[in-house]
ZAKETI-806909 format. One record per atom (N, C-alpha, C): atom name; x, y, z. Coordinates in pm, 1 decimal. Example, Ala and Ser with C-alpha at 12.3 -4.5 7.8 and 13.67 -1.06 7.14 Angstrom:
// residues 2
ATOM; atom; c1; c2; c3
ATOM; N; 1319.0; -569.0; 780.0
ATOM; CA; 1230.0; -450.0; 780.0
ATOM; C; 1320.0; -330.0; 780.0
ATOM; N; 1285.0; -225.0; 708.0
ATOM; CA; 1367.0; -106.0; 714.0
ATOM; C; 1290.0; 3.0; 787.0
***
This chain:
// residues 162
ATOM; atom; c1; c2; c3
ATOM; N; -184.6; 858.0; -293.1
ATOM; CA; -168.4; 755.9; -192.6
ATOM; C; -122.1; 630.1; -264.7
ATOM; N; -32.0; 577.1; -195.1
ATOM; CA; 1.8; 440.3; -261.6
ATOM; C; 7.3; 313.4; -174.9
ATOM; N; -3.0; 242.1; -184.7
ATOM; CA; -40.9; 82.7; -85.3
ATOM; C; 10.9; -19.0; -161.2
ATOM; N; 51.1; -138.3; -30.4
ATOM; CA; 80.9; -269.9; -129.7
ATOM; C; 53.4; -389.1; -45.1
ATOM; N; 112.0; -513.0; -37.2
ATOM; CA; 97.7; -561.2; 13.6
ATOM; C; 230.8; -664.8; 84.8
ATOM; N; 261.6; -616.8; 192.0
ATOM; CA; 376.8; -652.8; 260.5
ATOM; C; 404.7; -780.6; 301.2
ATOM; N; 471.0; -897.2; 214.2
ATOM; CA; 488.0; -1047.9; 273.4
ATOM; C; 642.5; -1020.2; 384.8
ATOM; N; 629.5; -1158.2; 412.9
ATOM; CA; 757.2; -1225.8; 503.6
ATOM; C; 767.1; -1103.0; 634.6
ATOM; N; 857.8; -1038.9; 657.7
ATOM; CA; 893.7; -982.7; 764.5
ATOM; C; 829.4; -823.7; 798.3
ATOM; N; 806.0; -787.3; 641.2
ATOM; CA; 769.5; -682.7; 658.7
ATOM; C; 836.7; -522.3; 623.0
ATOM; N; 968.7; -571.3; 692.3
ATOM; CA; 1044.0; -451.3; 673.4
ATOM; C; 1051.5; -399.8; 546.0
ATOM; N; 1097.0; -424.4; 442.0
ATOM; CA; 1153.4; -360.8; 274.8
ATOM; C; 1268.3; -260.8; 325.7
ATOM; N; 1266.0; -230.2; 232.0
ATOM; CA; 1370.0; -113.7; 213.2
ATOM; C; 1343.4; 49.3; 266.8
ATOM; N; 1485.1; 123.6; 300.1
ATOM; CA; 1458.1; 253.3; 381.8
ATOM; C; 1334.5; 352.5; 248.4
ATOM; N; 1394.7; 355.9; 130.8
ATOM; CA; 1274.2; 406.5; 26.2
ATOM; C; 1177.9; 388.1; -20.9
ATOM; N; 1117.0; 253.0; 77.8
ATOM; CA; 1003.5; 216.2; 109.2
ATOM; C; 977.3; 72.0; -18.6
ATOM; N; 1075.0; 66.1; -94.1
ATOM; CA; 1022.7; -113.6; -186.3
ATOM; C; 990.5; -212.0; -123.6
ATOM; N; 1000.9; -296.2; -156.9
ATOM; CA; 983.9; -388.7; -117.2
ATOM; C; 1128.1; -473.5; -107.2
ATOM; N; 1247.5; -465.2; -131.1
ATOM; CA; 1363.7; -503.6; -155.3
ATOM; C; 1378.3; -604.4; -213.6
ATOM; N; 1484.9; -659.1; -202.9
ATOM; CA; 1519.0; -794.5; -328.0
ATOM; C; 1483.5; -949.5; -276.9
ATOM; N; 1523.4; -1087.8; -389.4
ATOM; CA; 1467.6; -1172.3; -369.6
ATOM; C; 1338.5; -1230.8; -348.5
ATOM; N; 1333.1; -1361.5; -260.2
ATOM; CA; 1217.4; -1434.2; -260.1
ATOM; C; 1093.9; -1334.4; -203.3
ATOM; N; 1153.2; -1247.8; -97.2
ATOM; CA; 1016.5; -1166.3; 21.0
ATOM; C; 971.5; -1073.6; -91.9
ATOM; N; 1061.3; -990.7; -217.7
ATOM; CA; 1037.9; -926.3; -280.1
ATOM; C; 946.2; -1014.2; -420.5
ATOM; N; 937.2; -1076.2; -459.0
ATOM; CA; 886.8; -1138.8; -571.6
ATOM; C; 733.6; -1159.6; -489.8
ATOM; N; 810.1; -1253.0; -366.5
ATOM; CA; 627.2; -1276.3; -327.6
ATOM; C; 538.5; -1120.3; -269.3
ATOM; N; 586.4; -1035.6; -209.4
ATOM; CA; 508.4; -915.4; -248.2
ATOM; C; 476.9; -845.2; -357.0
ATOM; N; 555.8; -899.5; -450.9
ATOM; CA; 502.9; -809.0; -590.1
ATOM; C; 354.5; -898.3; -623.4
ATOM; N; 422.5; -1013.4; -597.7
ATOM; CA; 292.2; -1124.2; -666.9
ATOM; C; 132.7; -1102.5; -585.8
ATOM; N; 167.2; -1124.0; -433.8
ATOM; CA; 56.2; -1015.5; -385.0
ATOM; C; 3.8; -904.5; -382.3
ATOM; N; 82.4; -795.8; -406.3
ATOM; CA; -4.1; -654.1; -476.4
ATOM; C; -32.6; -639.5; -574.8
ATOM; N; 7.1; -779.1; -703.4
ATOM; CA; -35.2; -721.3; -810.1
ATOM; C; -190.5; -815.4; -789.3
ATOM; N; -222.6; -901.5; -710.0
ATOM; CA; -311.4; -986.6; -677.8
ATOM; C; -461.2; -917.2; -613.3
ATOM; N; -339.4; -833.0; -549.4
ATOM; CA; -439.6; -702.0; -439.4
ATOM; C; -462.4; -624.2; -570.8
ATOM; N; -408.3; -604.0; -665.3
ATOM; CA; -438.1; -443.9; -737.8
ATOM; C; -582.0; -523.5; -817.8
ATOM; N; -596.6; -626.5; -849.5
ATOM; CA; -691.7; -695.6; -932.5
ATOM; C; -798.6; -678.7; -825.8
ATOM; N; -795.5; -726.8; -726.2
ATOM; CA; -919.4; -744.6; -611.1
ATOM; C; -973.9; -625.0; -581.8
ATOM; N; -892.4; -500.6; -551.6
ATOM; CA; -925.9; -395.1; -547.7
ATOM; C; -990.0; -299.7; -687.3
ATOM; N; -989.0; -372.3; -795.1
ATOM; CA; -1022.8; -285.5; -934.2
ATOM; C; -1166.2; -365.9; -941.6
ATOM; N; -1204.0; -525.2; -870.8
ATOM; CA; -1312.9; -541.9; -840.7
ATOM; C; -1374.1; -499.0; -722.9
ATOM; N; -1347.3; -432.7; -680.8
ATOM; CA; -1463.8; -383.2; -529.1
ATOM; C; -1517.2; -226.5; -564.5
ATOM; N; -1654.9; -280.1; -598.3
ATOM; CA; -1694.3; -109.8; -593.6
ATOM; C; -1728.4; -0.1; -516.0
ATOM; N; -1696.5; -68.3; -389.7
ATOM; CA; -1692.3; 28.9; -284.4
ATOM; C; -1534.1; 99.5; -278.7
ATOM; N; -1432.3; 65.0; -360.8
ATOM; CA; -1307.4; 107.9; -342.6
ATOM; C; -1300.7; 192.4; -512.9
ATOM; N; -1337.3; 137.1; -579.4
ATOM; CA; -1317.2; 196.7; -688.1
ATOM; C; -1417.6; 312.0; -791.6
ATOM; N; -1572.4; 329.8; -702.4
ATOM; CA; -1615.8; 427.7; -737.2
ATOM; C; -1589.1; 580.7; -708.4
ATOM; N; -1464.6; 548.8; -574.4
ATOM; CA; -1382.2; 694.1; -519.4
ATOM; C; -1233.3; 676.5; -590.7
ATOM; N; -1145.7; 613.0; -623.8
ATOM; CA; -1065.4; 583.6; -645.6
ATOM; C; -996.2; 527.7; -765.3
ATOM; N; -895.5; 558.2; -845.7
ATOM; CA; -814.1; 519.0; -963.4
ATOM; C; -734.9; 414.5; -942.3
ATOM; N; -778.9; 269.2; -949.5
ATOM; CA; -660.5; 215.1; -921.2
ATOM; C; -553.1; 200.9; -1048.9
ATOM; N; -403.6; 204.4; -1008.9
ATOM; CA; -288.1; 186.9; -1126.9
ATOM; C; -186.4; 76.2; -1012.8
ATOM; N; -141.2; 23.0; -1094.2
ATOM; CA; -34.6; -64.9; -1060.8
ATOM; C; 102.6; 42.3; -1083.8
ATOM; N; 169.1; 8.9; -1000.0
ATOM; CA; 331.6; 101.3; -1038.3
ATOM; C; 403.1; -62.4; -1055.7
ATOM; N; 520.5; -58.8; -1109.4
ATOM; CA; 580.9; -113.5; -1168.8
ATOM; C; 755.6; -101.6; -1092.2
ATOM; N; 765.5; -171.4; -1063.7
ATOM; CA; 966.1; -188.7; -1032.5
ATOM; C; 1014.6; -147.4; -1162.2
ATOM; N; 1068.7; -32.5; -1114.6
ATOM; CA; 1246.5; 9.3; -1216.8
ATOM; C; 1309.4; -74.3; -1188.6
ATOM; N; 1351.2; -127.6; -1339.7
ATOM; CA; 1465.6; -251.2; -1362.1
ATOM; C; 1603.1; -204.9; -1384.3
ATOM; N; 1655.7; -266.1; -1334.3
ATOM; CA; 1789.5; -202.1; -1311.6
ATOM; C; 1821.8; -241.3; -1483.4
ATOM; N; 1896.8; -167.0; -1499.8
ATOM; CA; 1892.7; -199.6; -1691.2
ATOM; C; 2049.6; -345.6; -1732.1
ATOM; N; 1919.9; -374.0; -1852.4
ATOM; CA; 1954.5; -550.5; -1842.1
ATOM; C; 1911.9; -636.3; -1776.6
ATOM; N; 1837.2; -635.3; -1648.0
ATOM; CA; 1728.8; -659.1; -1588.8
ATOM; C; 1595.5; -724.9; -1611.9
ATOM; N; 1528.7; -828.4; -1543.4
ATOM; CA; 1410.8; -821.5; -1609.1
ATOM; C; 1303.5; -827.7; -1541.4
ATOM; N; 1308.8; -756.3; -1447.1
ATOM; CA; 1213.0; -732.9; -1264.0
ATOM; C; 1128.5; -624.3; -1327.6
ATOM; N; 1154.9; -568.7; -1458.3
ATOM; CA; 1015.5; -483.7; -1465.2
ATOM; C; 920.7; -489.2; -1444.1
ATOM; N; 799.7; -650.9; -1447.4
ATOM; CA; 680.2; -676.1; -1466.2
ATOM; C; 681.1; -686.2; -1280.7
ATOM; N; 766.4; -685.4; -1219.0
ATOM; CA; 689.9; -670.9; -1070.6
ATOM; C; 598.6; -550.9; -1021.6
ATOM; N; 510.6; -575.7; -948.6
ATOM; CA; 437.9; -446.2; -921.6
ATOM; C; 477.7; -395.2; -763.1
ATOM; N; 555.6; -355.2; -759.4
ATOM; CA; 599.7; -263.3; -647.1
ATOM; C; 507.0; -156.8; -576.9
ATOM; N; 364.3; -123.9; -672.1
ATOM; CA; 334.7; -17.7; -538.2
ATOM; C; 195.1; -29.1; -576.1
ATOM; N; 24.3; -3.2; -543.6
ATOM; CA; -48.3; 40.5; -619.0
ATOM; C; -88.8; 191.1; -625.5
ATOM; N; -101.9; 244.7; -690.5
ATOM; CA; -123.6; 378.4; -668.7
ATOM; C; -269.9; 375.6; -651.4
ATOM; N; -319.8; 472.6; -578.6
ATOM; CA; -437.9; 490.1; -590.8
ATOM; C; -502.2; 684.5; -540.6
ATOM; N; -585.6; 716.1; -714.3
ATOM; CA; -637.6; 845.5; -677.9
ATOM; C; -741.1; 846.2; -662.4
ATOM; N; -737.8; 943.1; -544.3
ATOM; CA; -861.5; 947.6; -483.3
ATOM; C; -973.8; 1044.6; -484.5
ATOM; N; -1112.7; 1070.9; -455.4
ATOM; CA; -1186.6; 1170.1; -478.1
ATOM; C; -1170.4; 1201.3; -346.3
ATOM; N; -1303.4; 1294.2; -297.1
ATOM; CA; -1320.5; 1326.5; -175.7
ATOM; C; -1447.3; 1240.2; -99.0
ATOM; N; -1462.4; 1106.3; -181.2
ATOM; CA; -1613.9; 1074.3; -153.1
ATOM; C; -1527.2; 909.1; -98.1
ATOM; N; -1382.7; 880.3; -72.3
ATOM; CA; -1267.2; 768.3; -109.7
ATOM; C; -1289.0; 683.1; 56.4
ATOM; N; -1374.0; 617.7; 59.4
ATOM; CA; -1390.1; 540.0; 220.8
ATOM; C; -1264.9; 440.2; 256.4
ATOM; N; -1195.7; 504.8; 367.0
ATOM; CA; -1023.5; 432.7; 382.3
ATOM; C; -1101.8; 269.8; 482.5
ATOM; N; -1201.1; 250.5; 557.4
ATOM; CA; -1264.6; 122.0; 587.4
ATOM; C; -1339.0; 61.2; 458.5
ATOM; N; -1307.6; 115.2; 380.1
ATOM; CA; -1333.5; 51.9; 212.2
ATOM; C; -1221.1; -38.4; 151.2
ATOM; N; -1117.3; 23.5; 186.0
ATOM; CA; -994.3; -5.8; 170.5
ATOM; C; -884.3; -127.7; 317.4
ATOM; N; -941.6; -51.8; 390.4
ATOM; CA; -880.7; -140.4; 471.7
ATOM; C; -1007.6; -312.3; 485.4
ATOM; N; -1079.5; -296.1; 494.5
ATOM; CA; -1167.0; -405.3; 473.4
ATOM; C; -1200.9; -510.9; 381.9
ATOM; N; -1126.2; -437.0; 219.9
ATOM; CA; -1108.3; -508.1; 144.6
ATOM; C; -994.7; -608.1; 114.8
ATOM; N; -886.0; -518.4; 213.8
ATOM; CA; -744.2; -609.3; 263.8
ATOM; C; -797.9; -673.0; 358.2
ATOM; N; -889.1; -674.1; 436.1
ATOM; CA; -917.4; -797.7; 562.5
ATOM; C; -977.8; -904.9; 450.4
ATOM; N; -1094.1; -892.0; 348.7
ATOM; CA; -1080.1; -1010.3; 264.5
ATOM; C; -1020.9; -1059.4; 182.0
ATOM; N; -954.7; -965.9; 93.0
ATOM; CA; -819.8; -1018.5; 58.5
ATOM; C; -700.8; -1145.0; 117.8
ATOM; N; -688.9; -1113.6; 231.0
ATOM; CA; -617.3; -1118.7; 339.0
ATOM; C; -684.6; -1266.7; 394.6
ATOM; N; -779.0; -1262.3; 388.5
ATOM; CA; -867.3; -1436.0; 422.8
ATOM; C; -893.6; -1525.4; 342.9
ATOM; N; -843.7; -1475.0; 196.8
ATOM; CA; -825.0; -1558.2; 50.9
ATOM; C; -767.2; -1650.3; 20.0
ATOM; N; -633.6; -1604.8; 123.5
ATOM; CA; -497.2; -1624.0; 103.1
ATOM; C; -497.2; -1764.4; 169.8
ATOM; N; -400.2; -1876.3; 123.3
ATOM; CA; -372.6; -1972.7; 207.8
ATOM; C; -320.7; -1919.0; 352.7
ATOM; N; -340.2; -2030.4; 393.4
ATOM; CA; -309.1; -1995.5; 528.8
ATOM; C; -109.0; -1958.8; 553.0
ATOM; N; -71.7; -2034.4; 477.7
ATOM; CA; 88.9; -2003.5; 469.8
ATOM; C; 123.3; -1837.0; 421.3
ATOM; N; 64.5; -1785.2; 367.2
ATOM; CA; 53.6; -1663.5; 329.0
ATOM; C; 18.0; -1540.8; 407.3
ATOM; N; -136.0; -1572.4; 470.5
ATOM; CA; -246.8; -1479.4; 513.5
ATOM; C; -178.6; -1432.8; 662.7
ATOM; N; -133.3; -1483.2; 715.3
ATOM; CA; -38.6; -1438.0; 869.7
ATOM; C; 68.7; -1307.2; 854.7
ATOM; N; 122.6; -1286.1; 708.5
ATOM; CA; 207.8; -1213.3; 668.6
ATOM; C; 206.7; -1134.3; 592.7
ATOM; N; 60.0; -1122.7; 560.0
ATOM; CA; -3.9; -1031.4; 466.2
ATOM; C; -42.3; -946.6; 490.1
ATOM; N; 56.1; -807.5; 513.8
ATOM; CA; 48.4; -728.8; 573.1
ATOM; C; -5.0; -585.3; 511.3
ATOM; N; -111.8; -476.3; 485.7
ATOM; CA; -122.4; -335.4; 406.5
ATOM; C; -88.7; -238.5; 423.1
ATOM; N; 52.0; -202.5; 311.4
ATOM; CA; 94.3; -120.3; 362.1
ATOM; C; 84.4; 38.3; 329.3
ATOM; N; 17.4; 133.7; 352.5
ATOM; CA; -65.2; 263.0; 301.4
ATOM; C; 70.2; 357.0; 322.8
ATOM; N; 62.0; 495.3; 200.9
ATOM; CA; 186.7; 539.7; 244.2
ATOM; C; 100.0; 664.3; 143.6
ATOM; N; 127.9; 788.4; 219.1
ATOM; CA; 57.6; 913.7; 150.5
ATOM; C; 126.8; 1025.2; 255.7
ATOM; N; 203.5; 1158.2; 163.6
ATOM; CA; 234.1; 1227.7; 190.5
ATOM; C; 404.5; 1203.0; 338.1
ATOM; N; 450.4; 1167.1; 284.8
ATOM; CA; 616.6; 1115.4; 406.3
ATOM; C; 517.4; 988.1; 511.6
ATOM; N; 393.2; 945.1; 498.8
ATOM; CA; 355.4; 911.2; 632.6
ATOM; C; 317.3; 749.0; 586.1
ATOM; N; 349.2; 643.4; 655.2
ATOM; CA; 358.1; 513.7; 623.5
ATOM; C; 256.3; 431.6; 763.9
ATOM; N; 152.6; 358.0; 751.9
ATOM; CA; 38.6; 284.5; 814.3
ATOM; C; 110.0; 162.7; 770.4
ATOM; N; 64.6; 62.8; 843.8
ATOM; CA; 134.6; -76.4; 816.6
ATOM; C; -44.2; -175.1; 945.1
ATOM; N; -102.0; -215.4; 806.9
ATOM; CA; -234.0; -323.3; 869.2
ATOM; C; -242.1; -409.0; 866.3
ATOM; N; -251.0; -486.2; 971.3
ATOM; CA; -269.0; -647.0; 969.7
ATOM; C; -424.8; -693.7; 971.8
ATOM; N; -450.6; -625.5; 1056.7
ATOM; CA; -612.8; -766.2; 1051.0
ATOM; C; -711.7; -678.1; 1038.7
ATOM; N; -705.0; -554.2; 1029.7
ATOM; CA; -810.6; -478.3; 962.3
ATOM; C; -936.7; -435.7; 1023.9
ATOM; N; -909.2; -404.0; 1194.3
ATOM; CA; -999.3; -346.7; 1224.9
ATOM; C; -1040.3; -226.5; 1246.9
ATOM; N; -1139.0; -171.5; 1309.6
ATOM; CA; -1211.4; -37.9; 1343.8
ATOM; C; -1095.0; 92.2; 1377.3
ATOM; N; -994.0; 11.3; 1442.3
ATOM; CA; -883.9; 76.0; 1529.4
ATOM; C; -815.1; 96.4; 1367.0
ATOM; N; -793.6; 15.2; 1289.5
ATOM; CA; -659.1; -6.9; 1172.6
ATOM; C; -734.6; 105.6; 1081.0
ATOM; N; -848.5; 67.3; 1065.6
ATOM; CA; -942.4; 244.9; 1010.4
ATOM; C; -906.7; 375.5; 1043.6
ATOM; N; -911.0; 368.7; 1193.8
ATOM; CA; -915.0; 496.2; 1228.7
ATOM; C; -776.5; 530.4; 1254.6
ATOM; N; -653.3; 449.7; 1247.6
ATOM; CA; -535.0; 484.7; 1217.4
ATOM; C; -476.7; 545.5; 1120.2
ATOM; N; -539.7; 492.1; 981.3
ATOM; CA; -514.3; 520.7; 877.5
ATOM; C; -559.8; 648.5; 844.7
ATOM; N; -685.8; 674.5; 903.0
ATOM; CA; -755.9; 800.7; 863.2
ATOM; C; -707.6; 930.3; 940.5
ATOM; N; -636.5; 900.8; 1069.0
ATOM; CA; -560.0; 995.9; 1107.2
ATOM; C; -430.4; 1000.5; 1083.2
ATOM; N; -378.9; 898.6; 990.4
ATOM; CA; -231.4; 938.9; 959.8
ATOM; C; -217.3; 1035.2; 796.4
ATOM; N; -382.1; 1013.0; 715.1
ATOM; CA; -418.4; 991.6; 562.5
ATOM; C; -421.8; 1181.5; 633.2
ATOM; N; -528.8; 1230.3; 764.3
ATOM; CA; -558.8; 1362.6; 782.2
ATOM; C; -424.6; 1421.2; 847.5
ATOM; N; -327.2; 1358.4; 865.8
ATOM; CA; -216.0; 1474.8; 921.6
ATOM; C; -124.4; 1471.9; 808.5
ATOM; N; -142.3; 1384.8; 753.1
ATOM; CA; -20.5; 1439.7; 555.6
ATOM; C; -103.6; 1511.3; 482.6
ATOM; N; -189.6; 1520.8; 492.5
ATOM; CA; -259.3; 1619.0; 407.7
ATOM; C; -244.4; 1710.4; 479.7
ATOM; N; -272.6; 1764.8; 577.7
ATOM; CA; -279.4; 1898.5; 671.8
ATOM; C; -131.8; 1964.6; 606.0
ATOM; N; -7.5; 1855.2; 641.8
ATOM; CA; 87.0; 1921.3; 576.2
ATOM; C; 147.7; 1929.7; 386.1
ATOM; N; 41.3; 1848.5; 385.3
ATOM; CA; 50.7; 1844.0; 210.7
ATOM; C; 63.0; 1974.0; 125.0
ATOM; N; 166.9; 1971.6; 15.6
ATOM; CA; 154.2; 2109.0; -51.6
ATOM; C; 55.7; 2109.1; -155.2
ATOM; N; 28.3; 1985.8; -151.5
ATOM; CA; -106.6; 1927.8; -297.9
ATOM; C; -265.7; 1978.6; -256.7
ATOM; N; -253.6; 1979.9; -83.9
ATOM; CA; -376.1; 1966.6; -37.4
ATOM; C; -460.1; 1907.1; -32.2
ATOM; N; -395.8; 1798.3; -25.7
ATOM; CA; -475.4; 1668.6; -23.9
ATOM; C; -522.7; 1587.6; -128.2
ATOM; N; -484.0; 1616.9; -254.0
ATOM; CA; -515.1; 1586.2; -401.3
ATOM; C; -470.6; 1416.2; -430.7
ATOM; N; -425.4; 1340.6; -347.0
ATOM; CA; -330.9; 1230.3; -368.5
ATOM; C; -226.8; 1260.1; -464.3
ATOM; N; -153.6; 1137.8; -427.2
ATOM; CA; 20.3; 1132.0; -440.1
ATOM; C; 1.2; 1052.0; -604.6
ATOM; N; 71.9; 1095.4; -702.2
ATOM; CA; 102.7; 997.6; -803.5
ATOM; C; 205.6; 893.0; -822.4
ATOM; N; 195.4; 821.8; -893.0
ATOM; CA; 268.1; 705.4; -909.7
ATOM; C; 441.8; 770.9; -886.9
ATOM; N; 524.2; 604.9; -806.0
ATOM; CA; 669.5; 637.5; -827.8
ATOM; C; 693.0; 629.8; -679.5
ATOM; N; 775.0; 645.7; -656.5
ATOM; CA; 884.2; 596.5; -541.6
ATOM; C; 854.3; 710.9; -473.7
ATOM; N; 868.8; 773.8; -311.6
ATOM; CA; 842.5; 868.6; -243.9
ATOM; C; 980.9; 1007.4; -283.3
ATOM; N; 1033.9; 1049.8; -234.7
ATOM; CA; 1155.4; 1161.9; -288.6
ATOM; C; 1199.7; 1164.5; -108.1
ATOM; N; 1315.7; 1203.1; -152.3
ATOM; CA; 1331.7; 1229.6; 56.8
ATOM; C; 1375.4; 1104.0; 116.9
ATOM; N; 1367.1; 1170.7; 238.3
ATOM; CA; 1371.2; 1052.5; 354.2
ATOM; C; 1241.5; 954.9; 349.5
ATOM; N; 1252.8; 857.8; 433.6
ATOM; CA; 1212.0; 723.5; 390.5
ATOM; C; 1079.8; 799.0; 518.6
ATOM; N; 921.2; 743.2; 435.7
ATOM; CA; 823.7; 753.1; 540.3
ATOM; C; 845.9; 751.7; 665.4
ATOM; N; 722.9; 819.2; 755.7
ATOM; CA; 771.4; 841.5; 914.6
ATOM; C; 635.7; 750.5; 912.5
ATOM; N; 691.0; 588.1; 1039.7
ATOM; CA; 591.1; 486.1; 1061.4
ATOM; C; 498.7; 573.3; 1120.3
ATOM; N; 354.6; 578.2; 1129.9
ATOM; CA; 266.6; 602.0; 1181.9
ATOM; C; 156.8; 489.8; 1199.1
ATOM; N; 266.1; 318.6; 1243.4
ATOM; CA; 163.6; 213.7; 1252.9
ATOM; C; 199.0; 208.7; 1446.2
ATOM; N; 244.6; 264.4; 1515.8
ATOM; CA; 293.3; 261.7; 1603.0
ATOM; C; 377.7; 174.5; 1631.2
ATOM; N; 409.4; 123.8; 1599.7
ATOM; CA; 565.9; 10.6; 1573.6
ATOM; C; 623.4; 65.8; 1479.3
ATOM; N; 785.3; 41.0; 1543.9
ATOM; CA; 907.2; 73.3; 1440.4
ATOM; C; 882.3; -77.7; 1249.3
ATOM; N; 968.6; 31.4; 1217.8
ATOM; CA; 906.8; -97.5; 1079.8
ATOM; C; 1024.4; -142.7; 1010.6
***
């Protein structure tokens, strides 16, 4: 499973980055912000591996140090209102110029969640989009490792187009 944290509009790119410029720098700067907050919560990290993924730099480049995705592996013990709750405080950290657009964006197995304010409903979204990629998972549910998805670009399962 991999997650980040979605500034400005939201959209990124069809292969799911975050795309270029200012919207792209300030989401790297927030997931790598989120990947720290989340390596402190031990309700997220006694189920879970957190890793930072890293932007491929186009060569000559020097966008390497952005963090484009967090990865995260999971056990079977991995509470997704662990996760989404820790983006609702995350998410209330934030100045206020920020926190309106600070969006989580979960992406496991082709299937893409997109959370804003992190409630009961944004839980149980996630947990039925986290149980129908696995159903079709060839891993069986093992989580996704680090790196860009392969294929066509995630199918939204935030109920809005993205």
């Amino acid at each position: 499973m991999r997650v980040r944290i979605d500034s400005g509009d939201g959209g990124g790119e069809p292969d799911g980055s975050a795309g270029g410029g200012r919207d792209a720098a300030e989401t790297a700067g927030l997931t790598g912000e989120f990947a720290d907050w989340l390596a402190q919560d031990r309700e997220v990290t006694r189920h879970a591996v957190v890793r930072r993924v890293r932007a491929e730099a186009p060569e000559g480049a020097m966008s390497g140090d952005l963090v484009e995705w967090i990865s995260l592996a999971v056990s079977s013990g991995f509470s997704t209102a662990a996760l989404v709750y820790a983006h609702r405080s995350f998410r209330a950290s934030l100045p206020p110029r920020l926190r309106s657009g600070a969006r989580l964006v979960v992406e496991h197995g082709g299937v893409r969640v997109v959370i804003e304010d992190g409630t009961e409903q944004d839980v149980a979204r996630v947990v039925r989009a986290l149980a129908g990629a696995e159903a079709g998972s060839p891993e069986g549910g093992t989580g996704s490792g680090p790196g860009r998805s392969e294929g066509a670009a995630p199918q939204d399962a935030s109920g809005a187009g993205s």
